[in-house]
C-alpha positions as CSV (number, residue, x, y, z in Angstrom):
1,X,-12.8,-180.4,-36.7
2,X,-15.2,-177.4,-36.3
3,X,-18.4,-178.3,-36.9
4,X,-20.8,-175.4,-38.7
5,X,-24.5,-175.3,-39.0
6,X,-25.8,-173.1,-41.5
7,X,-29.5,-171.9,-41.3
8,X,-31.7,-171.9,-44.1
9,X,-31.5,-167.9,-45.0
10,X,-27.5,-169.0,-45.0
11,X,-28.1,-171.2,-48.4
12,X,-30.7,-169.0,-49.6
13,X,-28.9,-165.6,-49.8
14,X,-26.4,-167.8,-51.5
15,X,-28.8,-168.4,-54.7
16,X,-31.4,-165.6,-54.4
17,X,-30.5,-163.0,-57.0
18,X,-29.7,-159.8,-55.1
19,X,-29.2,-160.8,-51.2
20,X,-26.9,-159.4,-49.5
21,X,-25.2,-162.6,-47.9
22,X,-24.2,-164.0,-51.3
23,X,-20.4,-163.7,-50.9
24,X,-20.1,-164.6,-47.2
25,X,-22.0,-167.8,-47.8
26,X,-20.1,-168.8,-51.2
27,X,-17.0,-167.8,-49.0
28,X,-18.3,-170.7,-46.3
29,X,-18.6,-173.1,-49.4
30,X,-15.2,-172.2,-50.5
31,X,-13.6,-172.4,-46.9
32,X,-15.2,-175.8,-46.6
33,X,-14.1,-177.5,-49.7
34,X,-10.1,-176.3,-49.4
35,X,-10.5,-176.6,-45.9
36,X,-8.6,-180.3,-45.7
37,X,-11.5,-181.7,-43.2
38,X,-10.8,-179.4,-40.6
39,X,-14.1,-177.6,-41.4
40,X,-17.0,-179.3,-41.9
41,X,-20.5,-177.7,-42.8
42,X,-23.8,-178.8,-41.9
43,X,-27.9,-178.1,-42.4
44,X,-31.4,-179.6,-41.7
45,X,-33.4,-182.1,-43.7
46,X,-35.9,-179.6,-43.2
47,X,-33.8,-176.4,-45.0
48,X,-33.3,-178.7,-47.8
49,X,-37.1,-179.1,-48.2
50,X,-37.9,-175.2,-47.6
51,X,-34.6,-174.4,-49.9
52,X,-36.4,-176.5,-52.5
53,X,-39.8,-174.8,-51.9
54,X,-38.6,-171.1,-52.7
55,X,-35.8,-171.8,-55.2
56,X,-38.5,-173.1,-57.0
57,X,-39.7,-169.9,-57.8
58,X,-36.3,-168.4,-58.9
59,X,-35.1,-171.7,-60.8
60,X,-36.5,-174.2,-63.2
61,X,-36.5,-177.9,-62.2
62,X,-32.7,-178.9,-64.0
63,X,-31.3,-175.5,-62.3
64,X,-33.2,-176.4,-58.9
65,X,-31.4,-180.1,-59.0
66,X,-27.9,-178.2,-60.1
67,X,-27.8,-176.6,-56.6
68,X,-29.3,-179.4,-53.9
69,X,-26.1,-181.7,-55.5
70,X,-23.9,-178.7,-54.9
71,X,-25.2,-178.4,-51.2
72,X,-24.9,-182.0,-50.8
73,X,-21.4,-181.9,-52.1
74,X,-20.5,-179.0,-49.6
75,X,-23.0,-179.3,-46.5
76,X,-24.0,-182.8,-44.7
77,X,-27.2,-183.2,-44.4
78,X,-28.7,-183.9,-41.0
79,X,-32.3,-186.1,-40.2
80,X,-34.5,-184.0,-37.8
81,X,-36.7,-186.4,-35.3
82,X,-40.0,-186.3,-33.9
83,X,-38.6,-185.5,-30.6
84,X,-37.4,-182.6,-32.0
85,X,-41.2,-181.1,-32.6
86,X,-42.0,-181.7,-28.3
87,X,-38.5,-179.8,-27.7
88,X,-39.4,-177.0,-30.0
89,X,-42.2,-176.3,-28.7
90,X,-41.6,-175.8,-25.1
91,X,-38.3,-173.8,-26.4
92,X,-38.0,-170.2,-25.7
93,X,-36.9,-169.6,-29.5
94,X,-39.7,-167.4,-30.6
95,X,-39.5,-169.3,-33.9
96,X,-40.9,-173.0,-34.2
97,X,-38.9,-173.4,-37.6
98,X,-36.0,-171.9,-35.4
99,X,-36.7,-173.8,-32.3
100,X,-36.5,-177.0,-34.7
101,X,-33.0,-176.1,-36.0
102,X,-31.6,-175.4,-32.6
103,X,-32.4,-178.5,-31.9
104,X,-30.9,-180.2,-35.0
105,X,-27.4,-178.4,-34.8
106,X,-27.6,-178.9,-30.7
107,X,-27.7,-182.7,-31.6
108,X,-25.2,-182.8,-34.3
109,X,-22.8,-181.3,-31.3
110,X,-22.1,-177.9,-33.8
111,X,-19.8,-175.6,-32.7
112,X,-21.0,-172.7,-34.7
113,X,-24.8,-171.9,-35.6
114,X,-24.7,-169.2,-38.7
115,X,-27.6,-167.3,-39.5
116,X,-29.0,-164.0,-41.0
117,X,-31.4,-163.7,-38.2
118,X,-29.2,-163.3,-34.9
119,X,-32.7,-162.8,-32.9
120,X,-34.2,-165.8,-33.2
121,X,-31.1,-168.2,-32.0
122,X,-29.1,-166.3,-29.7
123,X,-29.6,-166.9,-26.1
124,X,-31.9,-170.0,-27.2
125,X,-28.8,-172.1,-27.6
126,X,-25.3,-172.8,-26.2
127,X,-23.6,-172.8,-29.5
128,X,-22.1,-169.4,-30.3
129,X,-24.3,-167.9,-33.1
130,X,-23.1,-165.5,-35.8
131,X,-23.6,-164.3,-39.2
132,X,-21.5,-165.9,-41.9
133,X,-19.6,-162.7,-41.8
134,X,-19.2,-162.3,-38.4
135,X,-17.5,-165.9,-38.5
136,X,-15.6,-165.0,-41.1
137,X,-14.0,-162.5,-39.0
138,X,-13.5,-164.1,-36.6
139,X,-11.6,-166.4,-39.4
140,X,-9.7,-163.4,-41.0
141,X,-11.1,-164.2,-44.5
């Protein structure tokens, strides 16, 4: 089974009006759902809180609850620990938020880390990092 962590800008250019991730990310929710457990997809307590926090601003409260069941029907979520907060911050991730997630998909074993913002994860990690597109590629979809 490959095991994918999405980052938080992942789910978000998903529902955001107008981003330009939106069809490599509903791709990733697709490829997960048809993928017969071979592909599973995974993200942070912590997005789930900051993906509440700015939806909020594009959806009302029954639309806000229509996508956290999708994204728990498509992503697992995974519980950050207070360990994590001392290992972020002696991280080299220039990003605590970042440094955090690293640390959440490191611990979940992940083979992939996808993200919209290559800079902040790669070479702060030894899971390969792309963009949802660039794993698509590497896919062929």
């Amino acid at each position: 089974m490959t095991k994918i962590y999405l980052d938080t800008n992942v789910i978000l250019d998903l529902y955001i009006p107008g981003r330009e991730g939106k069809a490599a990310a509903r791709t990733l929710l697709d490829l997960q759902e048809s993928s017969e457990d071979t592909i599973r997809l995974y993200l942070s307590f912590l997005s789930v809180a900051d993906i509440a926090y700015v939806l909020r601003k594009h959806y009302d409260k029954a639309g806000l609850k229509k996508i956290l069941q999708e994204l728990f029907h498509f992503c697992n979520v995974l519980p950050m620990s207070d360990l994590f907060i001392s290992e972020a911050l002696e991280s080299p991730c220039p990003d605590f938020e970042d440094a955090l997630q690293i640390c959440c998909a490191e611990t979940a074993d992940c083979d992939f880390l996808l993200t919209s913002n290559l800079r902040h994860y790669q070479g702060n990690t030894w899971i390969a990092v792309l963009t949802p597109g660039q794993f698509l590629e590497k896919l062929h979809c």
